[in-house]
C-alpha positions as CSV (number, residue, x, y, z in Angstrom):
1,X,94.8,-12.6,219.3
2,X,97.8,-15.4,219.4
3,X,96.8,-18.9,221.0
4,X,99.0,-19.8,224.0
5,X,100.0,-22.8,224.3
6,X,101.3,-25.1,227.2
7,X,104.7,-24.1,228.2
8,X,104.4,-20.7,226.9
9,X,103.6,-19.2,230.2
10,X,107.6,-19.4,230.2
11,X,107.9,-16.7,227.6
12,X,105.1,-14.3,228.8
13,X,104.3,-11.9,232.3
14,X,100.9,-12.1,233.7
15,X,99.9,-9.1,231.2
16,X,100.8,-11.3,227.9
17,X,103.8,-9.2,226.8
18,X,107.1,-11.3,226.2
19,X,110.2,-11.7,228.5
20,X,113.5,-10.4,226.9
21,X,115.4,-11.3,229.9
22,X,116.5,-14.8,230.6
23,X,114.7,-16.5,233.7
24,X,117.8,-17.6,235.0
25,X,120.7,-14.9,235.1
26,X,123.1,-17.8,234.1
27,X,121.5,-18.2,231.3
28,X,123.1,-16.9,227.7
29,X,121.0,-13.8,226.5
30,X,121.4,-14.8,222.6
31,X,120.1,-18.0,223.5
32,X,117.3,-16.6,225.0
33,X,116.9,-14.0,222.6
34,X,116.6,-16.6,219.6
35,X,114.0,-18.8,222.0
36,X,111.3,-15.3,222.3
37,X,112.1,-15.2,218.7
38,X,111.2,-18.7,217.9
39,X,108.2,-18.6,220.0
40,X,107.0,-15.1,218.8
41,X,107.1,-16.7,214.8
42,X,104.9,-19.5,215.9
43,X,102.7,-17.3,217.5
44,X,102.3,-15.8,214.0
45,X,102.2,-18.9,212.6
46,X,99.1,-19.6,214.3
47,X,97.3,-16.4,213.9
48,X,97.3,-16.7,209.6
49,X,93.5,-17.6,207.9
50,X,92.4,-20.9,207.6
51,X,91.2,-19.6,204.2
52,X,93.3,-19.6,201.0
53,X,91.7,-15.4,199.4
54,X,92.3,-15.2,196.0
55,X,93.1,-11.6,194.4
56,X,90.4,-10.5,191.2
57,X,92.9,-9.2,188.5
């Protein structure tokens, strides 16, 4: 489960899911595109251990 943050509720529907489509209709679809993208990495980002695990060879 990803940690949401303040702001975020711009990026996500009632449900949790992600908003492809710009909020505003004037607003350019790459850019916004890039933004979900930017957001969905840091939600990653978040969600990696604390803990360093170590592989036994």
């Amino acid at each position: 489960m990803s940690i949401l943050r303040p702001g975020d509720d711009k990026f996500h529907y009632s449900d949790g899911s992600h908003k492809w489509i710009p909020p505003n209709p004037d607003y350019d679809q790459e850019v916004w595109d890039e933004e979900v993208r930017q957001h969905k990495l840091a939600h990653l980002k978040n969600e990696r251990p604390k803990v360093r695990i170590q592989r036994l060879v």
